[in-house]
MARTORVEX-801719 format. One record per atom (N, C-alpha, C): residue in three letters; x, y, z. Coordinates in steps of 0.2 Angstrom, whole numbers, plus 5000, padded with zeros to 4 digits. Atoms other than C-alpha are relative to their C-alpha. Example, Ala and Ser with C-alpha at 12.3 -4.5 7.8 and 13.67 -1.06 7.14 Angstrom:
REM MARTORVEX-801719
ALA500449945000 ALA506249785039 ALA500450065000 SER499649944999 SER506849955036 SER499650055003 
END
This chain:
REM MARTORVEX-801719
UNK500449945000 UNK500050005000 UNK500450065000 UNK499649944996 UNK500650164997 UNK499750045002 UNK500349934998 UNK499950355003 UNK500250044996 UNK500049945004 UNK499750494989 UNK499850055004 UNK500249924999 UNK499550684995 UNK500150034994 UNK500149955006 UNK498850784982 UNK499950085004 UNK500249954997 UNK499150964988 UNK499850074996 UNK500649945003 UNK498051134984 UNK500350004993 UNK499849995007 UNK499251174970 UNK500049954994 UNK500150035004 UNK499151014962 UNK499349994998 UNK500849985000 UNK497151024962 UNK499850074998 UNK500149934998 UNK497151214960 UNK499650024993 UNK500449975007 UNK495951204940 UNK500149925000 UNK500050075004 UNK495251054931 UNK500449974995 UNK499350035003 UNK496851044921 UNK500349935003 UNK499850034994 UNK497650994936 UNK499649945004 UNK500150054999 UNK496450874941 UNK500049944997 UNK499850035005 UNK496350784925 UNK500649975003 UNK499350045000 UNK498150754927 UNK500349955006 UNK500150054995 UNK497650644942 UNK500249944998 UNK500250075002 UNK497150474934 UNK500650004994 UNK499650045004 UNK498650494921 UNK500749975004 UNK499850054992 UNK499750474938 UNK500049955003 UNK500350054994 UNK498850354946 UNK500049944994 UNK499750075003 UNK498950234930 UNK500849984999 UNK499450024998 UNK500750224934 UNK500149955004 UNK499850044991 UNK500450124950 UNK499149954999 UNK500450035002 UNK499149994942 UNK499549965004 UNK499950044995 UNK499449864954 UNK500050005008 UNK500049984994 UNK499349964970 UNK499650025004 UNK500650004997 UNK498349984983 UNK500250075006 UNK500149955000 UNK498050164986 UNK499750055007 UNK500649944995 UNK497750305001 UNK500150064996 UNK500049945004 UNK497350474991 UNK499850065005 UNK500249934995 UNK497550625004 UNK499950064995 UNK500349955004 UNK496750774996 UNK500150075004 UNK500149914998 UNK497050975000 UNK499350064998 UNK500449955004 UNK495851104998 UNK500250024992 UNK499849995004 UNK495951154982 UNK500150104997 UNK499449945002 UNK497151304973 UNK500050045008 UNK500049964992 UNK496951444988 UNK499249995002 UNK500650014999 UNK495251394993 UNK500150025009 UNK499950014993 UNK495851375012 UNK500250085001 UNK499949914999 UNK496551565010 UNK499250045000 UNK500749975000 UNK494751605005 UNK499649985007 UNK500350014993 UNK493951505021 UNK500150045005 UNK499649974996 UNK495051575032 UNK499750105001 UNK500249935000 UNK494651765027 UNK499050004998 UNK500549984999 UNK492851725025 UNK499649995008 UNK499950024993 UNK492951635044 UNK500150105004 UNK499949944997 UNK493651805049 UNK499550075000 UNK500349955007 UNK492451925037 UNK499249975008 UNK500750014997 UNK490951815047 UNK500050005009 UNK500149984992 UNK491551815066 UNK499850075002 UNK500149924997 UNK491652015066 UNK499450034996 UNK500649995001 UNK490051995056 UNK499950064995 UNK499949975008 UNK490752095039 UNK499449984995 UNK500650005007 UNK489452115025 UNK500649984995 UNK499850015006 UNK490852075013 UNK500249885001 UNK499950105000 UNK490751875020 UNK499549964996 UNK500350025003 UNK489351855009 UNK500350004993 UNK499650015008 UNK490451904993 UNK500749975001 UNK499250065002 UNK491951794998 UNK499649955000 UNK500350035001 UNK490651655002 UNK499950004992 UNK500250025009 UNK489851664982 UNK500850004997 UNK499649995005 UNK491751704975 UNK500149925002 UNK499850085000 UNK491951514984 UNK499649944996 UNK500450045003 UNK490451434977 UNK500250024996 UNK499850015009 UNK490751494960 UNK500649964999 UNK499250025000 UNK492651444960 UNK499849914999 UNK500050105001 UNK492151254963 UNK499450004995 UNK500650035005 UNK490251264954 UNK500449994993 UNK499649985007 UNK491551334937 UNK500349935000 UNK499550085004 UNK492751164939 UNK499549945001 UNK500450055001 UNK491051064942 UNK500049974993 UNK500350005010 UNK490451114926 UNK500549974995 UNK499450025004 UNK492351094919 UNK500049915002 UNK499850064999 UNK492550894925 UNK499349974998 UNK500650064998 UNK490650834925 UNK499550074994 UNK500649965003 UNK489550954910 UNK499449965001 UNK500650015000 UNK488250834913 UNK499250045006 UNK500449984991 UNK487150934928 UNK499649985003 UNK500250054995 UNK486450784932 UNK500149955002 UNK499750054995 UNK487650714940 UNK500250015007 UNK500150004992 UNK487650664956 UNK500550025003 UNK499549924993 UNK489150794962 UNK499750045002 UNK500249924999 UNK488050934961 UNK499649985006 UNK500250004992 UNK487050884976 UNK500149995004 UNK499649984996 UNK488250834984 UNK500450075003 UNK499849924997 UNK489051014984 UNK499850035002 UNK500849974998 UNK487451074987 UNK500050015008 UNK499850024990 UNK487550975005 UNK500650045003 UNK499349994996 UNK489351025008 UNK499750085003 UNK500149915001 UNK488751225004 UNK499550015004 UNK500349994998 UNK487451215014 UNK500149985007 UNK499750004995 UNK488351175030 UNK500550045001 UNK499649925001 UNK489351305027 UNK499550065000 UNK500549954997 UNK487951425028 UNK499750005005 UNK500250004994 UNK487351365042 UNK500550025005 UNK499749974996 UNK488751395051 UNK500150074999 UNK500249945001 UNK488751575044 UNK499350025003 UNK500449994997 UNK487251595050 UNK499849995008 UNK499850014994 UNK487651535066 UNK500450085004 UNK499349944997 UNK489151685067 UNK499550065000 UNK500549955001 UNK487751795062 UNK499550025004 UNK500450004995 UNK486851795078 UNK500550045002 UNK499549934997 UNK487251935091 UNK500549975003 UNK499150034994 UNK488551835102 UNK499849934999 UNK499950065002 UNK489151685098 UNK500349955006 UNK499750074996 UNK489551525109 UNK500649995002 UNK499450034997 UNK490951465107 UNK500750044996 UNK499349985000 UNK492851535104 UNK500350004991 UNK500050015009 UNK493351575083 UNK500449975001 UNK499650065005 UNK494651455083 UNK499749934999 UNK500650085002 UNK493151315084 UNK499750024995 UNK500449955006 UNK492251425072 UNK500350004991 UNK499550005006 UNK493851435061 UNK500049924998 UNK500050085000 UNK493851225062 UNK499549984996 UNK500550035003 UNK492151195057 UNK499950034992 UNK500150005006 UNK492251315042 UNK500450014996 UNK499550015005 UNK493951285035 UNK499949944997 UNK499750095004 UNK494051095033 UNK499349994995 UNK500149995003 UNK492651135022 UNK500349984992 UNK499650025008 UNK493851145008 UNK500349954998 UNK499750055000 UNK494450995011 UNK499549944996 UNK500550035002 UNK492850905010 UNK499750034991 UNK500049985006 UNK492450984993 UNK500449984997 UNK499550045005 UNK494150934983 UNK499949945000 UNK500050074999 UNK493950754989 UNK499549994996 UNK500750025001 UNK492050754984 UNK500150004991 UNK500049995008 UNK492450824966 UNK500649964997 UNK499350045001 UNK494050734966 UNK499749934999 UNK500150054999 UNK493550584970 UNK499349954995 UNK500550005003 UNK491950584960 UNK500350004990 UNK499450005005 UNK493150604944 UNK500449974997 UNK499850095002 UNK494050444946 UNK499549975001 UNK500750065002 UNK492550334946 UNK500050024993 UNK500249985006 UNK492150424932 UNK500649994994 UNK499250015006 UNK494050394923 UNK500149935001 UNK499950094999 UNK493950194927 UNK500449985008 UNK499750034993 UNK494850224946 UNK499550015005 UNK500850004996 UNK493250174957 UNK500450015006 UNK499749984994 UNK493650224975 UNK499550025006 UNK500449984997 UNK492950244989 UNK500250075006 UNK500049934996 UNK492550424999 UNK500149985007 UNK500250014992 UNK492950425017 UNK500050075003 UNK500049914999 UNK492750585028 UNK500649985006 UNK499650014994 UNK494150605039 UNK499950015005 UNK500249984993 UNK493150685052 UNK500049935005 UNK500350054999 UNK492650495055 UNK500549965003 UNK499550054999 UNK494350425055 UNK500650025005 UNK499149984996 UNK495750535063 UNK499550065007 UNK500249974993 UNK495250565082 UNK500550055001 UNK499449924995 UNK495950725091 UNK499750005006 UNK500149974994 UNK495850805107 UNK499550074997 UNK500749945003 UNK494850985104 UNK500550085003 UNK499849934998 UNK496251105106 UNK500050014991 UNK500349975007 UNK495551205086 UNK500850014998 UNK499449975001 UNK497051235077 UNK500449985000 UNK499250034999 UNK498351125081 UNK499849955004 UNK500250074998 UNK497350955086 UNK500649965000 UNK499550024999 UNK498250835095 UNK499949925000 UNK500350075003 UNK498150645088 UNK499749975007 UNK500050054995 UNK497050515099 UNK500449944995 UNK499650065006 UNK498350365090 UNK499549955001 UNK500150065000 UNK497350235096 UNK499049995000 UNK500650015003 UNK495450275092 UNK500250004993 UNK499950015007 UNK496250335075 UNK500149934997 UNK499750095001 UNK497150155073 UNK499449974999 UNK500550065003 UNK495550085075 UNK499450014997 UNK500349975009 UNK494650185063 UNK499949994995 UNK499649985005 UNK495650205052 UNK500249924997 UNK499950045002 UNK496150025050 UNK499349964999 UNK500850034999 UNK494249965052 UNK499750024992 UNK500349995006 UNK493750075036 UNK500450014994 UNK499750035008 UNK495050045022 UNK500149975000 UNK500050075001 UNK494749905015 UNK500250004991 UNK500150015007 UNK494649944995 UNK500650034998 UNK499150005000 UNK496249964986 UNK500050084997 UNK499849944998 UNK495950154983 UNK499550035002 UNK500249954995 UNK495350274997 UNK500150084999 UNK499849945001 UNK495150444994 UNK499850045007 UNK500149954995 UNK495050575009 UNK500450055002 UNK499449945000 UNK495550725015 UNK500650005006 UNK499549994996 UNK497050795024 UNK499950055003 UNK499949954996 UNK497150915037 UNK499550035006 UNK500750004996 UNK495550895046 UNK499949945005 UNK500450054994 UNK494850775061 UNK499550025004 UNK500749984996 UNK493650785074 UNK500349985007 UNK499950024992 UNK493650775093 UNK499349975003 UNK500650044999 UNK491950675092 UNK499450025000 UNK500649965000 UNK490750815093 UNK500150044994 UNK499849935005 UNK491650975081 UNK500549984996 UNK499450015005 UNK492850965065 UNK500550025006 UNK499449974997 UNK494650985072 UNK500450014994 UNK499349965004 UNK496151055062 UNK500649995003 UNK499550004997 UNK497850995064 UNK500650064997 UNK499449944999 UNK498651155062 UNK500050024988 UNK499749995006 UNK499251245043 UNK500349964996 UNK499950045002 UNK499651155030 UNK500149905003 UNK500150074997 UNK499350975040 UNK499749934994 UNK500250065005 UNK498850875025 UNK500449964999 UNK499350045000 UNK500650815023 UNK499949955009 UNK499950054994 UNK500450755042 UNK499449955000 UNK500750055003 UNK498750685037 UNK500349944997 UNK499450055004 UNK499750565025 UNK500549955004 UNK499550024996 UNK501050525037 UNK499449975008 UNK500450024993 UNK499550485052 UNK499949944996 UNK500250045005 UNK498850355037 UNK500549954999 UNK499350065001 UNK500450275033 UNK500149985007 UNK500050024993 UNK501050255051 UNK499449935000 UNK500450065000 UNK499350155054 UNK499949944999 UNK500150075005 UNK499150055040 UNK500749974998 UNK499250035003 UNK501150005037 UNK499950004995 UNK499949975009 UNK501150095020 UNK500850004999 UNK499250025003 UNK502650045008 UNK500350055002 UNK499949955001 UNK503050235006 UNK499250065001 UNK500749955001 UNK501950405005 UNK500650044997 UNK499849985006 UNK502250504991 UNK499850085001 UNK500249954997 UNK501950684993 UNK500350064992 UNK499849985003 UNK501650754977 UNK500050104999 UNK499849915002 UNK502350954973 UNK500050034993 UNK500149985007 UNK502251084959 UNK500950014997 UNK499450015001 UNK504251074960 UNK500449925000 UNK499850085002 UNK505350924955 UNK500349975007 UNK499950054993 UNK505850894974 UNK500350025006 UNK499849944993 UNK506450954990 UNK500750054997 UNK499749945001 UNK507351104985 UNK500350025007 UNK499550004995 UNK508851164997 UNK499650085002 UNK500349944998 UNK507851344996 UNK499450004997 UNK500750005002 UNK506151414992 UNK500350044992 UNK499750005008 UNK506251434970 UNK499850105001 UNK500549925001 UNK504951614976 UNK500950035001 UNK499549964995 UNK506751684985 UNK500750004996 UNK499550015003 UNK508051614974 UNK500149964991 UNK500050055007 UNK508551544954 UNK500449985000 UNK499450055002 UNK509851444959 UNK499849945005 UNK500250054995 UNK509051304968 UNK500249944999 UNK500050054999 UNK509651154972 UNK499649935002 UNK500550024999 UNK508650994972 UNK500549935005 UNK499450034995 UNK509350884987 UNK499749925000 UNK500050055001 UNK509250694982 UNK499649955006 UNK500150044993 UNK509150614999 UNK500250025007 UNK500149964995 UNK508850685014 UNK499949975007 UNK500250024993 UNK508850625033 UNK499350015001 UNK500650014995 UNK507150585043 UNK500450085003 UNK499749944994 UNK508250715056 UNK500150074997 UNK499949945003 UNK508950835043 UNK499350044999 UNK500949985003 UNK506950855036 UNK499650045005 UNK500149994994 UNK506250885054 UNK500550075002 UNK499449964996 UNK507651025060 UNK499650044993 UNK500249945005 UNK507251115040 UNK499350015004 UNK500750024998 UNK505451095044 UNK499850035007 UNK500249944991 UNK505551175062 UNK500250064997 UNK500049945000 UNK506451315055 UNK499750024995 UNK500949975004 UNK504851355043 UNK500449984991 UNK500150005005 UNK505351265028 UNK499449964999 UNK500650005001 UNK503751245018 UNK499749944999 UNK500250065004 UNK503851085009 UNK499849955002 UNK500250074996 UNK503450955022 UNK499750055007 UNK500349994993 UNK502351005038 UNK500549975004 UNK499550014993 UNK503450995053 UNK499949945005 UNK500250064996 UNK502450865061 UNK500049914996 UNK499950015003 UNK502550755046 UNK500449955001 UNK499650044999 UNK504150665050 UNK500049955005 UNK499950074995 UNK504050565066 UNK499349944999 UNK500150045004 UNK502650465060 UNK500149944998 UNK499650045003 UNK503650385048 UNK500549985000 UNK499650024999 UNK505150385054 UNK499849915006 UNK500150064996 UNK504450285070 UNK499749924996 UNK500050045004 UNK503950155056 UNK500549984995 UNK499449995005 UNK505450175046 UNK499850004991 UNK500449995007 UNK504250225030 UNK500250084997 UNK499549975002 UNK505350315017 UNK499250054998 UNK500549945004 UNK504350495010 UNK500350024996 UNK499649965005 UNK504750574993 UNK499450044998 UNK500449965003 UNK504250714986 UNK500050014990 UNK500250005010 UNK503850714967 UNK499750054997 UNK500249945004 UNK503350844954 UNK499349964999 UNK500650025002 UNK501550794947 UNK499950024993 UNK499949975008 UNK502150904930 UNK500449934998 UNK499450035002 UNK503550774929 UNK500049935003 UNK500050044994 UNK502950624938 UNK500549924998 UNK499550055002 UNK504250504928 UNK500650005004 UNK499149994998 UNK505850584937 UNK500049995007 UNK500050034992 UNK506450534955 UNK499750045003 UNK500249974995 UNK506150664966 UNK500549985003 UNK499550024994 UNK506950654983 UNK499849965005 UNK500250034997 UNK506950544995 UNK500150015010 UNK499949984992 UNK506650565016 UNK500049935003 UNK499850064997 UNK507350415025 UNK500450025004 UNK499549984994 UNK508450375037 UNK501049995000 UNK499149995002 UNK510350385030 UNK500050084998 UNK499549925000 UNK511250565034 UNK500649984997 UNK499349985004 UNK512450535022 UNK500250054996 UNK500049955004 UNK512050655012 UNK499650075002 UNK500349954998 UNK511350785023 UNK500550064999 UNK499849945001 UNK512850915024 UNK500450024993 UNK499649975006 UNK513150935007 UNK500150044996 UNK500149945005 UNK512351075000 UNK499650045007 UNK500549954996 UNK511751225011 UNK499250014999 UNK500949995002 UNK509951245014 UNK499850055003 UNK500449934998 UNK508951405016 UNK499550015001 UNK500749984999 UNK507451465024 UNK499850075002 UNK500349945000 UNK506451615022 UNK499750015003 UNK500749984996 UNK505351685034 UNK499750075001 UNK500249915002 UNK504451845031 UNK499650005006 UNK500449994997 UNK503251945041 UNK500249995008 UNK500050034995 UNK504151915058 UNK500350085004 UNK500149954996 UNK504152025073 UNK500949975007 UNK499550014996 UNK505752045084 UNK500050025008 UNK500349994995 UNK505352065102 UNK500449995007 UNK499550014994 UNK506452125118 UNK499750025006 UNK500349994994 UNK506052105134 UNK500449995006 UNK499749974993 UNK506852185150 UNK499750005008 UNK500750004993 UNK506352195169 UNK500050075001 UNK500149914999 UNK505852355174 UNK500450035007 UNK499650004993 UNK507152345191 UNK500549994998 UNK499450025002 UNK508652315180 UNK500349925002 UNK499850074995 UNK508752145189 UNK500049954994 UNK499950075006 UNK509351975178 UNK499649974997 UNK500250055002 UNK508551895167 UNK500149925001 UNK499850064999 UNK508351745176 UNK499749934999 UNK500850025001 UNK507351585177 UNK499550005001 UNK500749994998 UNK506151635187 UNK499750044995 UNK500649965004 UNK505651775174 UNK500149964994 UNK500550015004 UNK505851665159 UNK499749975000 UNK500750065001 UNK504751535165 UNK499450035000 UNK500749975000 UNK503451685169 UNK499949994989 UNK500049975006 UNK503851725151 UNK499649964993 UNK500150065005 UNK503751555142 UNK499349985001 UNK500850004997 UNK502151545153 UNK499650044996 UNK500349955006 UNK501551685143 UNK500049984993 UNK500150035010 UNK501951645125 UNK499649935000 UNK500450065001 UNK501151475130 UNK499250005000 UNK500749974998 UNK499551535135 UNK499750044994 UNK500149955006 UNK499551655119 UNK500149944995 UNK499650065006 UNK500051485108 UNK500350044996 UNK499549975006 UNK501351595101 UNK500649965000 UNK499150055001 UNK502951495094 UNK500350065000 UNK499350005002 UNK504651525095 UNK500349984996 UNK499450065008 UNK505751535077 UNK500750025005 UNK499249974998 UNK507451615088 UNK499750025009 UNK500249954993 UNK507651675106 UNK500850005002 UNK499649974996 UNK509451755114 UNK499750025005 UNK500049984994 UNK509651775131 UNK500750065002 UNK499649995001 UNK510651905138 UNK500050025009 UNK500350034993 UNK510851955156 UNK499750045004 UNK500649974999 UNK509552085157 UNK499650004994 UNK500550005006 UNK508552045143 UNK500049934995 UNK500350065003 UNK507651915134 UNK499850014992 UNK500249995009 UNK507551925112 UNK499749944997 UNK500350055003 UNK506351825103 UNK499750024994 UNK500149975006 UNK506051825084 UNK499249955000 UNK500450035003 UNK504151775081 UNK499650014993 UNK500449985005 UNK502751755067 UNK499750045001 UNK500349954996 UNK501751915069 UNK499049964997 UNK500650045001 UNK499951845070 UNK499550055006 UNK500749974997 UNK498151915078 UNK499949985007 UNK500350014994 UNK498451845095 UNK500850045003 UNK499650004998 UNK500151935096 UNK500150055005 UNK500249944997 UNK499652115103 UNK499749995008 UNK500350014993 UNK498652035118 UNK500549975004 UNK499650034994 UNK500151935124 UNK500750065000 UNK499649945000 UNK501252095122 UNK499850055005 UNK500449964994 UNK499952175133 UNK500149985005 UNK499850024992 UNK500152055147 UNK500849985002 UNK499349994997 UNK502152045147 UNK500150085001 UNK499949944997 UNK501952235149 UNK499850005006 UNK500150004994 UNK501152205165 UNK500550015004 UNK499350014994 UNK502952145175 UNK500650034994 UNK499149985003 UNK504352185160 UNK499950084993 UNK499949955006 UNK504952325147 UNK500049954994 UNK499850055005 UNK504552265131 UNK500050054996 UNK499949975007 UNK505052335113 UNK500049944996 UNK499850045004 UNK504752265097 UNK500150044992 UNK499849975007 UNK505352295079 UNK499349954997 UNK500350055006 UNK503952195065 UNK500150014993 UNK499849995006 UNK503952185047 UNK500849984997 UNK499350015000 UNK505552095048 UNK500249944995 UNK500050085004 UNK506351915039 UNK500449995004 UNK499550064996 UNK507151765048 UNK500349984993 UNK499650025006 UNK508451715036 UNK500449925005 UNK499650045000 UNK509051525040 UNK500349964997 UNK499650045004 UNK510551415035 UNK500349965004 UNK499650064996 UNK510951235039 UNK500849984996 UNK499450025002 UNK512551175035 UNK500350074998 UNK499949935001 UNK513051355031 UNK500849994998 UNK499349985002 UNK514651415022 UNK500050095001 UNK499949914998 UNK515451595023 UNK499850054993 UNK500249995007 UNK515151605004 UNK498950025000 UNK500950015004 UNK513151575003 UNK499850075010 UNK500149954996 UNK513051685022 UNK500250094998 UNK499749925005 UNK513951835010 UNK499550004996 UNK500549995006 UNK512851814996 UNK499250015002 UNK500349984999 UNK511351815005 UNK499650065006 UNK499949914996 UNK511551965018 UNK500150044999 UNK499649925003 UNK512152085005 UNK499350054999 UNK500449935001 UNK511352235006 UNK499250015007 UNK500550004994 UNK510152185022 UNK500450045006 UNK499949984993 UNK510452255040 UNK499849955002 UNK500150044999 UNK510652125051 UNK499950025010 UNK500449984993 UNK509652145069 UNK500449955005 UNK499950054997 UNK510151985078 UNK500149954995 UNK499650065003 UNK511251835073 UNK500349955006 UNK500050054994 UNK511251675082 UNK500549944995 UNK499850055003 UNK512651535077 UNK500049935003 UNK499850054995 UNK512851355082 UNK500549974993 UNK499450045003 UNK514151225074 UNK499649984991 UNK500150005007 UNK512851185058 UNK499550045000 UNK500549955004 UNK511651335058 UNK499950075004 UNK499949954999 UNK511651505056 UNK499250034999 UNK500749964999 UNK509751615059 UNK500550095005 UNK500149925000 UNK509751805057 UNK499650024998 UNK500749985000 UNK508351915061 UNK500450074995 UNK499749965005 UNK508752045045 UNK499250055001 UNK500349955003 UNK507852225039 UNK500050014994 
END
């Protein structure tokens, strides 16, 4: 058995659907799990239509229709019949989606927008699969639909759901039985309400699947030919890195590289189930592979970009050391705020940490001014480098200003202007 991840970009027009089933007659013989992403930016759309309808925006009715048109259009484009049985399926989906709309549309609402955000993202999920999957039948690969809500247990923290393994397990291994499965990635449920394991989770969705079922591989196909050493948006000289440690993938992937969700790798490590990632333009050529031989982890430096980051210093207000009694207040704060840490320097009146600027950032800024002096800069970049050289550290710091630089023996992170 292997695991396919199709993600947004590969789904993102009926083009790209299409060139699902000529993929999948490559692997004739095999018995298939097909993780599905929302489709193109659809999850960008949710998200600001979630937000549009918590503060009760009049313009959540025109991202709403700009959604349904989007999918009705590639209906029309895979299936001209209009009487076929997708359309009222989509019907159903859109119409639980309005109901929670109209839920947010009352004067005060219940319960917390990151449940709110859960129930009306994984939405897009449920949609690709439905039209996805409806598409191979239709091309001679019969399959069956499953909803992940049904199969990947969580706990009920919205947002960054935390796996139950052992309902999932027996779920999951209870309902696939036919040799290809289509459902989504990046959604579950905590028994009651959709849950969401965090930003791009579809990749860990894959990896929850494999794990379970002792899947040969999982495949995780991209619009690029394979794990690249930098992001292609950032640089034209990219390196495509053949073979890649389980350990090295994990470390890229904490410090925000894109390609693989961070959670992704243990998994499949803990199985010893290899991941490559593949192009879907190009699905004849290798790709790369993620396993467990570091033999070729320091060969080529790798780069991560991280835009939009807020640099954040914090002092006592009595000149007194930052010790550990004040960072564990502190860490105790970011915790509570579920804000991460990409960097943090200590010094010995002051505490520096380079974060994601995000919408809960401003309240936990409010309550470390309670006890400490804080400053911050935002609108920054985190620029990081594994294996780093003095050549590729020259070449990409030229002409920035460099705020904070933190080294260790294989990786250099600087918070840049």
């Amino acid at each position: 058995m292997k695991v396919f991840k199709f993600g947004g970009a590969s789904v993102k027009d009926s083009g790209s659907v299409r060139n699902i089933p000529a993929i999948l007659s490559k692997y004739p013989d095999e018995s298939l799990i097909i993780i599905i992403s929302a489709m193109g930016k659809t999850t960008n759309s949710l998200e600001g239509l979630t937000e549009a309808a918590y503060r009760q925006d009049p313009k959540a009715g025109e991202i709403y229709q700009d959604i349904y048109n989007y999918h009705l259009q590639l209906a029309r484009e895979l299936f001209p019949d209009e009487e076929n049985e997708i359309y009222p399926q989509l019907k159903e989906i859109f119409e639980a989606l309005r109901s929670w709309l109209v839920i947010l549309d009352t004067p005060e609402h219940e319960h917390p927008y990151d449940l709110y955000y859960d129930q009306i993202v994984a939405i897009g999920e449920l949609l690709s699969t439905k039209l996805i999957g409806s598409f191979l039948n239709e091309k001679g690969f019969a399959n069956t639909w499953l909803d992940a809500r049904e199969l990947i247990m969580t706990d009920s923290t919205y947002r960054a759901a935390r796996i139950d393994w052992q309902k999932t397990r027996q779920r999951v291994t209870e309902a696939v039985t036919d040799k290809i499965t289509v459902t989504q990635g990046f959604i579950g449920s905590d028994g009651r309400f959709s849950t969401s394991l965090g930003r791009e989770g579809s990749d860990f969705s894959a990896a929850i699947f494999a794990n379970v079922l002792d899947a040969e591989e999982v495949v995780v196909w991209k619009d690029v030919p394979g794990y690249l050493n930098a992001d292609p948006k950032f640089f034209d000289d990219t390196v495509k890195l053949d073979k890649i440690s389980y350990a090295a993938s994990i470390e890229l992937a904490f410090y925000g590289a894109k390609i693989i969700h961070p959670k992704t790798i243990r998994p499949l490590k803990n199985k010893g189930i290899p991941l490559i990632v593949k192009s879907f333009l190009q699905p004849d050529n290798e790709g790369s592979v993620i396993h467990e031989d570091h033999s070729a982890d320091s060969l080529t430096p790798s780069c991560i970009i991280k835009d939009g980051q807020v640099l954040i210093s914090i002092s006592s207000r009595d000149f007194s050391f930052i010790a550990e009694d004040n960072l564990h207040q502190i860490f105790g704060i970011f915790t509570s705020h579920r804000c991460g840490i990409n960097l943090m320097q200590n010094s010995a009146i002051s505490f520096s940490v380079c974060v994601d600027n995000s919408p809960r950032l401003q309240g936990m800024i409010k309550e470390l001014q309670l006890d400490f002096r804080v400053k911050y800069n935002d609108g920054l970049r985190l620029i990081t480098i594994r294996h780093y050289d003095k050549e590729t550290i020259t070449k990409i710091t030229a002409g920035v200003q460099i705020l904070l630089e933190q080294k260790s023996r294989l990786t250099v992170q600087m918070v840049v202007k």
